[in-house]
C-alpha positions as CSV (number, residue, x, y, z in Angstrom):
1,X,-169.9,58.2,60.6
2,X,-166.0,57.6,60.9
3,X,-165.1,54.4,62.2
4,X,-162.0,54.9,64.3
5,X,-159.1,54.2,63.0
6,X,-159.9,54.7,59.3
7,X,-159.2,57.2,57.1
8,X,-161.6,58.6,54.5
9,X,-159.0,56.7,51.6
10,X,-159.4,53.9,54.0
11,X,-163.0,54.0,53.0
12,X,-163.0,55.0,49.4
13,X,-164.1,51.4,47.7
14,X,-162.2,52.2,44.8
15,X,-158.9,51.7,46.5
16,X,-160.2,47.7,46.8
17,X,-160.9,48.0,42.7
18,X,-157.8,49.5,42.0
19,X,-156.2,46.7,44.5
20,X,-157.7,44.1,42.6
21,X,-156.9,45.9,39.3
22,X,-153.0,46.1,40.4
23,X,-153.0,42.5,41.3
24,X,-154.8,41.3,38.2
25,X,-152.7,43.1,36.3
26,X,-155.6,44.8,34.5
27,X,-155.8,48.9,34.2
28,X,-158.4,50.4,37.0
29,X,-161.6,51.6,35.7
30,X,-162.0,55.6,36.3
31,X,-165.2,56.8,37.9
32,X,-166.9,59.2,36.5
33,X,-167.9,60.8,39.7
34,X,-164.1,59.9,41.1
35,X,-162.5,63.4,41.5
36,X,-159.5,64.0,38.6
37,X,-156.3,64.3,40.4
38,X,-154.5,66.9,39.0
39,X,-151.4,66.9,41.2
40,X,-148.0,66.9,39.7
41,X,-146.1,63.6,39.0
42,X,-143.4,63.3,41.2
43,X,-140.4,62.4,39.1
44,X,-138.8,58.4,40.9
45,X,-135.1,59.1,41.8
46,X,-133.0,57.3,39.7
47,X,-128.7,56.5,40.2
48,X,-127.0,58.9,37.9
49,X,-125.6,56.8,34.8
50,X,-121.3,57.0,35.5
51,X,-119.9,59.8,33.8
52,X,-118.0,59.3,30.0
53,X,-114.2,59.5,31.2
54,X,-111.9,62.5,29.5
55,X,-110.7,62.4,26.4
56,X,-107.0,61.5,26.5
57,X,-104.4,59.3,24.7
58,X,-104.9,56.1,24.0
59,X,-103.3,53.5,25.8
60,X,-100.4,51.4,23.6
61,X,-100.2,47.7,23.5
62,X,-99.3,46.4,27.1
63,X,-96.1,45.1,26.8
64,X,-95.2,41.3,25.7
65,X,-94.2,39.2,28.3
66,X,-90.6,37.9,27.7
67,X,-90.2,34.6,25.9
68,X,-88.6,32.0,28.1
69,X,-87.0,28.8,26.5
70,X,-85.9,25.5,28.0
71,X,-82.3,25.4,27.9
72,X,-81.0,23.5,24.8
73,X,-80.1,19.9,25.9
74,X,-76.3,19.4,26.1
75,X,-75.0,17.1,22.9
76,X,-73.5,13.8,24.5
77,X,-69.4,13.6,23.7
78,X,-68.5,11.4,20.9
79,X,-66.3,9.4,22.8
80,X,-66.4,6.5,20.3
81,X,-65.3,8.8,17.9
82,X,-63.2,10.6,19.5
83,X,-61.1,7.8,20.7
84,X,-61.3,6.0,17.0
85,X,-59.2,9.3,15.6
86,X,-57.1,8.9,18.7
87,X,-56.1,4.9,17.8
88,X,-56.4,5.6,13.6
89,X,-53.8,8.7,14.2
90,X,-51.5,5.9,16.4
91,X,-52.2,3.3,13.6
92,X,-50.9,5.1,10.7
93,X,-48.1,6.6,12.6
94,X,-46.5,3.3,13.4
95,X,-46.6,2.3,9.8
96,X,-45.2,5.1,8.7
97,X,-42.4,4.4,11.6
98,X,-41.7,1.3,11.0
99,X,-37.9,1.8,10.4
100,X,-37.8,2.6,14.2
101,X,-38.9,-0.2,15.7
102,X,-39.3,0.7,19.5
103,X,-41.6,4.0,18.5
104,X,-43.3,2.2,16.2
105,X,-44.3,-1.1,18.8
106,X,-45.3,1.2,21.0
107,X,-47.5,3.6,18.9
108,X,-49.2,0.3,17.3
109,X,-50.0,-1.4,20.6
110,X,-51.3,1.8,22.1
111,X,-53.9,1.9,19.1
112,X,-54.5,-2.0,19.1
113,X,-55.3,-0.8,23.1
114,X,-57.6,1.9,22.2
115,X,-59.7,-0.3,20.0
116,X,-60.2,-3.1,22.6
117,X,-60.8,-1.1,25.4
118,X,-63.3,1.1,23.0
119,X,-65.4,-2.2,22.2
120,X,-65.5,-3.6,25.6
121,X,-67.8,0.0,26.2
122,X,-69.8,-1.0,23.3
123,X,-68.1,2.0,21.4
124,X,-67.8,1.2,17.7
125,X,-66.9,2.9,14.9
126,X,-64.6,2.9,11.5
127,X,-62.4,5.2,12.6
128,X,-61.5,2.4,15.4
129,X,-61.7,-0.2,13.2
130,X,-59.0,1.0,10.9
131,X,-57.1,2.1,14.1
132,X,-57.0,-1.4,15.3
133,X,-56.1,-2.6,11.6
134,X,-53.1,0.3,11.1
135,X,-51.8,-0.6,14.1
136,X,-51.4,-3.9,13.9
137,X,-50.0,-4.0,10.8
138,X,-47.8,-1.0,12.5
139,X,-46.5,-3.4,14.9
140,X,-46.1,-6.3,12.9
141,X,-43.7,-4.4,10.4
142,X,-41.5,-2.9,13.4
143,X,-40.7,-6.2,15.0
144,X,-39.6,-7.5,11.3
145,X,-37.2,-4.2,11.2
146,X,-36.4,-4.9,14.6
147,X,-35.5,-8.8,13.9
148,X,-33.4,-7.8,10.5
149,X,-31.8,-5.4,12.8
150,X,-30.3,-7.8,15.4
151,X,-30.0,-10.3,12.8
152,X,-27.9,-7.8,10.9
153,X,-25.7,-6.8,14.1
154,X,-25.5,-10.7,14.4
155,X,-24.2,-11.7,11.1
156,X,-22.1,-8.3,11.1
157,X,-20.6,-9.2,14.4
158,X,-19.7,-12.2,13.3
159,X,-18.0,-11.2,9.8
160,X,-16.4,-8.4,11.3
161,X,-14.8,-10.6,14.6
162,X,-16.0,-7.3,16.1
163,X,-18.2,-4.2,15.3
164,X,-15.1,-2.1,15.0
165,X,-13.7,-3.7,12.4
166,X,-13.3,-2.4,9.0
167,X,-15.8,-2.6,6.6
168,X,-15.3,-3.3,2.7
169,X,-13.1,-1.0,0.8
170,X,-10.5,-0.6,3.5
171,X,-7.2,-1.2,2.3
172,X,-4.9,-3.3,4.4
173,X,-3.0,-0.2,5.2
174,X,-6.6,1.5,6.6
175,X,-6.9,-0.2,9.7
176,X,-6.8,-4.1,8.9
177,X,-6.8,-6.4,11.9
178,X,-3.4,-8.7,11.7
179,X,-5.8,-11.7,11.0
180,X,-7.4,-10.0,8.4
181,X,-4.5,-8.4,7.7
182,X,-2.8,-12.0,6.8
183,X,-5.7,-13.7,5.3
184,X,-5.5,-10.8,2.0
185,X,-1.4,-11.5,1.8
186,X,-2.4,-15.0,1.1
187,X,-5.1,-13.4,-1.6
188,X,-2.1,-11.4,-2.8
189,X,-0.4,-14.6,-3.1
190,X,-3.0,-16.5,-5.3
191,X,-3.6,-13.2,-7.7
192,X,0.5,-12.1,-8.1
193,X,0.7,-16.2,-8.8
194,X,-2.1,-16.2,-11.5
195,X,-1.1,-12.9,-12.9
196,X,2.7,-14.5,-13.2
197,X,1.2,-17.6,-15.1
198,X,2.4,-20.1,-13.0
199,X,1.8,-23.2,-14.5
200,X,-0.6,-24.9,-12.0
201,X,-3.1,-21.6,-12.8
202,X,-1.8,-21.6,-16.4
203,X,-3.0,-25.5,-16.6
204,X,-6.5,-24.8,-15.1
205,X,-7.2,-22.2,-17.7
206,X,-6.4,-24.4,-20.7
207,X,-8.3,-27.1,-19.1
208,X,-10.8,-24.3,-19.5
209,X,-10.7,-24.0,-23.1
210,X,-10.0,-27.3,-24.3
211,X,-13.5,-28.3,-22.3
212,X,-15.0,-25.4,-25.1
213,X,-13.7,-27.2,-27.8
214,X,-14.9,-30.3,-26.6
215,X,-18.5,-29.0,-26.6
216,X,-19.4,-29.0,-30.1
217,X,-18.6,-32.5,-31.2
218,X,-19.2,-31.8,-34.9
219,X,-16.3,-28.9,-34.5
220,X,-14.1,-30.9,-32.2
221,X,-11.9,-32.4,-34.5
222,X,-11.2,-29.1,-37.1
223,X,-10.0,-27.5,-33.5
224,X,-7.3,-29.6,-32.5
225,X,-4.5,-27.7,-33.7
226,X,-5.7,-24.6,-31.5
227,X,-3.3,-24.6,-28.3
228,X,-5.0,-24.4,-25.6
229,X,-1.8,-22.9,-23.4
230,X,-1.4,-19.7,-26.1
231,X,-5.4,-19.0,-24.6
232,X,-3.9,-19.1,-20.9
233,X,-1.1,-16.9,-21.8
234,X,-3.6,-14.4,-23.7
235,X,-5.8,-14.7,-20.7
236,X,-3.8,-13.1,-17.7
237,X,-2.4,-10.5,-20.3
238,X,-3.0,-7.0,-18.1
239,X,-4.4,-8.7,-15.7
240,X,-5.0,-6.5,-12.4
241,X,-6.8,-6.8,-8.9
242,X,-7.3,-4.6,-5.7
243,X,-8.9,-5.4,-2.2
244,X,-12.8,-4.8,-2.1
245,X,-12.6,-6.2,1.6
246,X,-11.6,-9.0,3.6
247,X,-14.1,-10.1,6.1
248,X,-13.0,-13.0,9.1
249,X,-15.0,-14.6,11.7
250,X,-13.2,-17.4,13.9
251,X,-11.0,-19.1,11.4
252,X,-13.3,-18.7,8.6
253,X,-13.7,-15.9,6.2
254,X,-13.6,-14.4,2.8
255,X,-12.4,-11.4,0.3
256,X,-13.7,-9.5,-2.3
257,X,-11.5,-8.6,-5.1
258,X,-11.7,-6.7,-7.6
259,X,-10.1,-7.9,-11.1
260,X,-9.6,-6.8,-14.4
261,X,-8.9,-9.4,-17.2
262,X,-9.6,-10.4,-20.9
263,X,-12.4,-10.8,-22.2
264,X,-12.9,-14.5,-23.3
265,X,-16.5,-13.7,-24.6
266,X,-15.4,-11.2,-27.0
267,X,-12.3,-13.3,-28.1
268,X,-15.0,-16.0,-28.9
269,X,-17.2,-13.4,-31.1
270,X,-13.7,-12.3,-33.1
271,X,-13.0,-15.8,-33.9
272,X,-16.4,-16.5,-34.9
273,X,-16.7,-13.8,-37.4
274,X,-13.1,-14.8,-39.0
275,X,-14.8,-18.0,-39.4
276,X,-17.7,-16.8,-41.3
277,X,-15.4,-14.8,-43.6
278,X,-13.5,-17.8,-44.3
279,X,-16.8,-20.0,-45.1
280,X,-18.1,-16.7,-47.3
281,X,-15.0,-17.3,-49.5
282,X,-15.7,-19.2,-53.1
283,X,-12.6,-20.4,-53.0
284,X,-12.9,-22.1,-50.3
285,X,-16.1,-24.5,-51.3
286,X,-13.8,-27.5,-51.2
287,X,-11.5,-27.6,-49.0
288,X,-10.4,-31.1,-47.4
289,X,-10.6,-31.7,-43.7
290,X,-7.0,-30.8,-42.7
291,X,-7.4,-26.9,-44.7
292,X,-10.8,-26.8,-42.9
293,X,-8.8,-27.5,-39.2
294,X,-5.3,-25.1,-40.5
295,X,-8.1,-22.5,-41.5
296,X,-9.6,-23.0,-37.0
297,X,-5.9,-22.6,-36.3
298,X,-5.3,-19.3,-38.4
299,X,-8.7,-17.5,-37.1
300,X,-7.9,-18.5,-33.6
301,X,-4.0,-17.2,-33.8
302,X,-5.6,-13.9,-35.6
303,X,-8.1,-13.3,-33.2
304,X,-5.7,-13.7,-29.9
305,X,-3.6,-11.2,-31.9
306,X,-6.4,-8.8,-32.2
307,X,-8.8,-9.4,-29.0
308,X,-7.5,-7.1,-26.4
309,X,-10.8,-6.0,-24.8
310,X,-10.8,-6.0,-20.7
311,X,-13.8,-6.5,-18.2
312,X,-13.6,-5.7,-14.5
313,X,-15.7,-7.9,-12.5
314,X,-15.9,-9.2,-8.6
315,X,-15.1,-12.5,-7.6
316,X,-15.1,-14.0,-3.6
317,X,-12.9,-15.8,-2.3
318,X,-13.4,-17.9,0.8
319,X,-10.4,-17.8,3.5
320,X,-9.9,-20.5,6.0
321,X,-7.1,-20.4,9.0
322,X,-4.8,-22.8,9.0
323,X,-3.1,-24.9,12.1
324,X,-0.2,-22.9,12.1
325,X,-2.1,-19.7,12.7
326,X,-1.6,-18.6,8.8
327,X,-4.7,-18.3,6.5
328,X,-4.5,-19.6,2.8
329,X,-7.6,-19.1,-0.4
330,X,-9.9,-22.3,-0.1
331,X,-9.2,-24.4,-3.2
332,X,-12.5,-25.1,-4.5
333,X,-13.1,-21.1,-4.0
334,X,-10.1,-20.5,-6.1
335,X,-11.2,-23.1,-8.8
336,X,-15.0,-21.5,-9.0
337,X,-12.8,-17.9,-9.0
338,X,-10.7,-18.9,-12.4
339,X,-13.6,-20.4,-14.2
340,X,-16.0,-17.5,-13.9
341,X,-12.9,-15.3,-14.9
342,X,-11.7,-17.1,-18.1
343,X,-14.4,-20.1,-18.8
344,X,-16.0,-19.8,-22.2
């Protein structure tokens, strides 16, 4: 009899097997007297698997991303170095303008500046080292130049009794001042005087020889009969000057003069040689004392006859003004003047 509420599967006692079969895990046991069940398997729905996509061109490499860089870091100025050119290029060129002294000071203290100021920043470097060295040896030289420079306007100004007076190798007749124009008459004076032998000169230049004489003691005596006045007559023979430039400051000055005279020095070597021809001679082994002084006498008289050799040389004579406004050749000048001229 159905119970209500069950169905005829309800009450098949093999759906409790195959429960417990399905929960065991275990296969269900088949009946024998279980009807087959020959119905069809209804396939399970499944999702369709995703469709293969076309066939097409493949894709290229995706495109690189640009590069990016961090800006390059910005190099620091040299400004040691920099300025160490700066000062080494002032250095050098106040050495090398050292004859202009203003230029010159001012390019060697501006390097001498560049230096200091660069070492007070803690900026060092060779180039300012040598800066600082050029340039003070930059301004060092242009303050000498600077200091001969006044010194030579000084001394110039002086000499001259005024920069526009003449310098040496004006003639009186160039542009001589009337003081300087009457210190070289008095010059005149002294040379026309000496070149006329007057005796006070004449007696000076034999004093001249007759102190050669008296040099060689051993000779002395065999040279007696030499006179030493022929020598000063010999001596101003052709003798010529010309102005080489009078220079005056306050009532002192002096004058360069040319002069061209005998030559005592050659005179000398003439004589000498006679001498050694006469002492080559045999015949002369013995001679007594008075042939050996008559045989001075003949080689000195024979070699003032054949000496005529000039020099030209440059003596100074100092000037001095005198009370009466006239100017006159310092003595001791004038002696100094004839024995560099004619001493032996």
């Amino acid at each position: 009899m159905n119970q209500p509420g069950k169905t005829s599967a309800d009450r098949n006692p093999w759906n409790t097997v195959g429960s417990v079969s399905a929960k065991s895990g275990l296969p269900a046991k088949a009946s024998d007297d279980a009807p087959t069940n020959h119905a069809p398997q209804v396939p399970v729905p499944t999702a369709p698997a995703p469709a293969a996509p076309l066939p097409g061109p493949e894709p290229g490499p995706a495109p690189a991303a640009p590069q990016t860089f961090p800006p390059a870091p910005q190099q620091p100025v040299p400004a040691a170095k920099s300025t160490g050119v700066l000062a080494l290029i002032f250095g050098i060129a106040s050495i090398l303008l050292c004859f202009l002294p203003i230029i010159s000071t001012i390019m060697g203290i501006a390097a001498i500046a560049l230096a200091i100021r660069s070492a007070r920043r803690a900026e060092h470097s060779g180039a300012l080292t040598a800066g600082k060295i050029t340039g003070t040896i930059g301004t060092v030289l242009s303050l000498l130049v600077l200091i001969l420079i006044i010194l030579s306007i000084t001394v110039a100004s002086r000499m001259y009794g005024s920069l526009g007076s003449p310098a040496s190798n004006i003639g009186v007749d160039q542009g001589y001042t009337p003081d300087q124009q009457r210190a070289w008459t008095a010059v005149e004076d002294k040379m026309d005087a000496l070149a006329s032998q007057n005796e006070q000169d004449a007696a000076a230049i034999a004093d001249l020889f007759t102190q050669y004489v008296n040099d060689d003691a051993e000779l002395a005596p065999y040279m007696q009969g030499c006179d030493p006045a022929l020598y000063a007559t010999w001596s101003v023979l052709g003798l010529e000057y010309e102005d080489d430039g009078v220079f005056i400051a306050d009532q002192e000055g002096y004058a360069y003069v040319n002069v061209t005279a005998r030559d005592g020095f050659e005179l000398v070597g003439l004589w000498s040689d006679l001498l050694d021809q006469a002492a080559a001679d045999p015949g002369l082994a013995n001679t007594t004392d008075e042939e050996f002084a008559q045989i001075f006498t003949d080689t000195y008289l024979q070699a003032l006859a054949a000496s005529n050799e000039m020099y030209e040389t440059t003596i100074v004579l100092d000037l001095q003004q005198d009370a009466d406004a006239t100017w006159s050749v310092v003595e001791e000048s004038w002696d100094e003047a004839l024995a560099y001229l004619f001493g032996l």
